[in-house]
C-alpha positions in Angstrom: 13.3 -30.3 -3.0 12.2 -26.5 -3.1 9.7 -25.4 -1.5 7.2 -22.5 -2.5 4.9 -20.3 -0.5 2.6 -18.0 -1.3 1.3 -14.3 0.2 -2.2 -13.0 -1.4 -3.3 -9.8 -0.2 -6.6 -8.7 -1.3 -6.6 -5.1 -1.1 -10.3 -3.1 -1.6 -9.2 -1.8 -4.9 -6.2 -4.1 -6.0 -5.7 -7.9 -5.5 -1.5 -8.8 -4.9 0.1 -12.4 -5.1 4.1 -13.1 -4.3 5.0 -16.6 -4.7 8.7 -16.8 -2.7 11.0 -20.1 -2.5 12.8 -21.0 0.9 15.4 -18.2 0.5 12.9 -15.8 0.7 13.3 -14.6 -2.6 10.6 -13.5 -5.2 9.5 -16.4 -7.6 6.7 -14.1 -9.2 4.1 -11.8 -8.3 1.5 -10.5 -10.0 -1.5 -7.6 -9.5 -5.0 -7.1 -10.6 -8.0 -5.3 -10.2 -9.9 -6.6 -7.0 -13.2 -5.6 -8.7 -16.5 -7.0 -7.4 -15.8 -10.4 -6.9 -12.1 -10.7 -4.2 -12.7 -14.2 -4.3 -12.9 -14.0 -7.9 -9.6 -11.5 -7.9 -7.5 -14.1 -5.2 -7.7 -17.0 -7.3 -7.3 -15.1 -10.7 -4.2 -13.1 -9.4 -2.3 -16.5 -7.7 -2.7 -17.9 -11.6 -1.1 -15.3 -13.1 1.3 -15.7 -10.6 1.9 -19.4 -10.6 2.1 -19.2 -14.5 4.6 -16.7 -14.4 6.7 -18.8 -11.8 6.0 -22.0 -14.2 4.3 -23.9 -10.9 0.8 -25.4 -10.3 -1.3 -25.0 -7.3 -0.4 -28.2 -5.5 3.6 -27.0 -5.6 2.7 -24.2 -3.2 3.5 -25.5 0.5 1.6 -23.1 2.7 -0.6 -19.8 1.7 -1.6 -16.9 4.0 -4.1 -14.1 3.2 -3.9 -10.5 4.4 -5.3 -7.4 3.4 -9.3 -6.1 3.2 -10.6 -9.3 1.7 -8.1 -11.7 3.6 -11.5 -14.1 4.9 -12.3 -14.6 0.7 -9.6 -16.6 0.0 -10.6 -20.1 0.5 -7.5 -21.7 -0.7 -5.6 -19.6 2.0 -4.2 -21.9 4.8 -4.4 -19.0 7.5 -5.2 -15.1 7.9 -2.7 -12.2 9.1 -3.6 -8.8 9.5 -2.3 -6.7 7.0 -0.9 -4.1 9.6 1.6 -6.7 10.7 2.3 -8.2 6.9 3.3 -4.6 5.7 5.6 -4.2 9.0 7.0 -7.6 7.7 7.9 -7.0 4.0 8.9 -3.3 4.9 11.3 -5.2 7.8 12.7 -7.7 5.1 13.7 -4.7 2.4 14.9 -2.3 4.7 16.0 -3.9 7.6 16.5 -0.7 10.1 12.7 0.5 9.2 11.1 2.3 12.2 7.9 3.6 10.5 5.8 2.7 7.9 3.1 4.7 6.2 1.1 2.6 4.5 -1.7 4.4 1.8 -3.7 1.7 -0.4 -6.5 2.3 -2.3 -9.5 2.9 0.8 -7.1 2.8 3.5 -4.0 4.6 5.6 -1.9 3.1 7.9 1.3 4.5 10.1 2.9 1.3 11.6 5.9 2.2 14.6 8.0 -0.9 13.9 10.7 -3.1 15.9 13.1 -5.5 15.4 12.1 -8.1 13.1 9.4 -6.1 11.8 7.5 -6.7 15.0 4.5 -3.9 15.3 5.0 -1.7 18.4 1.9 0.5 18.0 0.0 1.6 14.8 -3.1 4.1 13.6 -5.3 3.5 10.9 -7.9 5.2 9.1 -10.7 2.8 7.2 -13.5 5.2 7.8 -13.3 6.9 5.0 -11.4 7.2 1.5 -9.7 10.5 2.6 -6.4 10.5 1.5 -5.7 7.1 -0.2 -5.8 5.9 -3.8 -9.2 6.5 -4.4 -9.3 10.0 -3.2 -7.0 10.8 -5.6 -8.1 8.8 -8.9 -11.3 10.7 -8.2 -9.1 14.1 -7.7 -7.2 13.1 -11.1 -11.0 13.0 -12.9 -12.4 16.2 -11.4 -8.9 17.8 -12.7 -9.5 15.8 -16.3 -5.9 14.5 -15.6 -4.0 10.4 -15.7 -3.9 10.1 -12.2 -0.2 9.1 -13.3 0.1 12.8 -14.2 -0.6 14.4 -11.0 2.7 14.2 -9.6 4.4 15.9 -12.6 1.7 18.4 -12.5 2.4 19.7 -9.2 6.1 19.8 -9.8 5.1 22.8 -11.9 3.6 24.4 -9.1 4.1 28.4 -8.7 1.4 29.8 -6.6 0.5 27.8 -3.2 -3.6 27.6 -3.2 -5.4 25.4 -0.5 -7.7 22.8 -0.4 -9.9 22.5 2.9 -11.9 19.4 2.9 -10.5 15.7 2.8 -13.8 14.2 2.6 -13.4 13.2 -1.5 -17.0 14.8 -2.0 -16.2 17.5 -1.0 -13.0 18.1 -1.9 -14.0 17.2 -5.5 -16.4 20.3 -5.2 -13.5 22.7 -3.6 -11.6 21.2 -6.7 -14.2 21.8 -9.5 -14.7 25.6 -7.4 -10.8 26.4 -8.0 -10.6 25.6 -11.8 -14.0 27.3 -12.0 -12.2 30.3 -10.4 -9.2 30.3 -12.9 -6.4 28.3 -10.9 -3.9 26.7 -12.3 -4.2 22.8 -12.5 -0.7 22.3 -11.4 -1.2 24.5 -7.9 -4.7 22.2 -7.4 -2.5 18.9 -7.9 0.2 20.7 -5.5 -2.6 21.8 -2.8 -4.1 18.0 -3.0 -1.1 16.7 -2.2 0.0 19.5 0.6 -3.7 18.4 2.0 -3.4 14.5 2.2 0.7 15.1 3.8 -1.3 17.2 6.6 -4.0 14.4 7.4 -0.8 11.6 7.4 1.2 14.2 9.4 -1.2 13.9 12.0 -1.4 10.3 12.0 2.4 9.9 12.4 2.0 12.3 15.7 -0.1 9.6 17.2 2.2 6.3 16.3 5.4 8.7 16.4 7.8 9.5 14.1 11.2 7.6 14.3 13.8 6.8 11.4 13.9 5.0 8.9 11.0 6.1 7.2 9.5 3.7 4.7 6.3 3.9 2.3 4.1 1.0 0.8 1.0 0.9 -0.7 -0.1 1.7 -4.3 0.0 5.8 -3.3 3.8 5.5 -3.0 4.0 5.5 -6.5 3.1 9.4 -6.7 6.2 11.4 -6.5 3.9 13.9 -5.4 2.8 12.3 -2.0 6.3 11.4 -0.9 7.6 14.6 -1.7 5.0 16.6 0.5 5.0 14.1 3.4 9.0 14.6 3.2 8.3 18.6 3.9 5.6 18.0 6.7 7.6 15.4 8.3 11.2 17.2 7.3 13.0 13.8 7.0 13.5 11.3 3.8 11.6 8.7 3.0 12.6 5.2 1.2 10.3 3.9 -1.4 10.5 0.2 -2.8 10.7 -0.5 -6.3 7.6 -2.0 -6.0 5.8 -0.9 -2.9 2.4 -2.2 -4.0 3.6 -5.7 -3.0 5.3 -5.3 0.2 1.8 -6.7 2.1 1.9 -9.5 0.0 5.3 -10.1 0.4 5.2 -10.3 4.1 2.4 -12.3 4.0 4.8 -14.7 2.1 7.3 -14.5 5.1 4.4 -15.4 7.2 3.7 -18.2 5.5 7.0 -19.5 5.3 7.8 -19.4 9.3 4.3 -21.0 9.3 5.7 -23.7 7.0 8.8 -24.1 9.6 6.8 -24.7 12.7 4.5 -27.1 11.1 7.5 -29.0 10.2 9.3 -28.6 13.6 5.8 -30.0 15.3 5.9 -32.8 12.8 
């Protein structure tokens, strides 16, 4: 008989569920809003999930929680840190990964990786919103742009202006000052993004840089962001098709190897 597991990562802005069998392959997964309530968000996202896969609750053999909310997911049979889940699910897609730079929706992580997706070292900044997803959703509304459009914008880029400040309010004033002054909205995207690659930059000179280069998190959707942190850094980085669920993911493989040595014990 099959068995399922399940990895729920309860991110600050975004709540992710991947359901994988014994192969380690993807069942389901789903994403949603975290909102107010992550409990709320943990058990609405594993439904969508388990209703996608066509299971119940009581086919799932073992469950473990990572990310911001991890401790509000009561039907969770154990807790990992997301640093080491990300490390995990980057290990399992890319096998030779050396560094991860993780950018979710509060957050920023650069992760120095081993074999096996073991963490060697890692840097994180949770003290403020500087540079993550919400930095920039609020950077799309002071530019009256889809966040989704910020990337193309600054591919149109022809004149190199600068923005100073990473703290968001701040930086949404230096933003508001620059239209004000008659800049183009493509060089402001550009600048934003030339100004969140110099605060990860530094962050990778305290883990180290070492190939291969990988990106998860929600931000690694913006062309924009992987293509200034390729300047800065001067090396390539490798995006998954769906790098929003790579904690999640590992927190699947987690479970699974958790699922292993219960039964080995047994």
């Amino acid at each position: 008989m099959t068995k399922f597991v399940a990895g729920v990562d309860i991110g600050s802005l975004w709540t992710k569920v991947v359901i994988i069998d014994e192969s380690r392959e993807i069942i389901s997964y789903s994403m949603l809003r975290s909102g107010a309530s992550h409990e709320k968000a943990a058990h609405t996202a594993m439904e969508a999930a388990l209703k996608d896969a066509g299971l119940n609750f009581d086919d799932l053999s073992y469950i473990v929680s990572t990310g911001y909310g991890r401790s509000r997911s009561r039907f969770a049979n154990s807790e990992i840190t997301e640093i080491s889940c990300h490390a995990r699910g980057a290990n399992l897609l890319f096998p030779e990964v050396r560094t991860v730079i993780d950018i979710g929706g509060q957050d920023s992580k650069v992760i120095g990786v081993g074999d096996k997706g073991r963490v060697l070292r890692f840097v994180m900044n949770d003290k403020c919103a500087a540079g993550t997803g919400r930095f920039l959703e609020v950077m799309a509304q002071a530019l009256e742009v889809e966040l989704g459009e910020m990337s193309d914008l600054a591919s149109h880029s022809h004149n190199e202006v600068e923005v100073s400040s990473m703290c968001t309010v701040f930086a949404e004033s230096e933003v508001i000052s620059l239209i004000s002054s008659g800049c183009e909205k493509t060089d402001i995207a550009a600048a934003l993004y030339r100004a969140i690659a110099r605060r990860i930059v530094g962050m990778v000179g305290q883990v180290g840089l070492h190939q291969m280069v990988v990106m998860s998190g929600g931000v690694a959707k913006s062309q924009g962001i992987v293509k200034a942190l390729e300047q800065k850094l001067e090396t390539t980085i490798l995006v998954p098709s769906e790098p929003q669920i790579v904690g999640a993911w590992g927190a699947a493989l987690f479970a699974l190897e958790r699922l292993a040595s219960q039964a080995l014990i047994s």
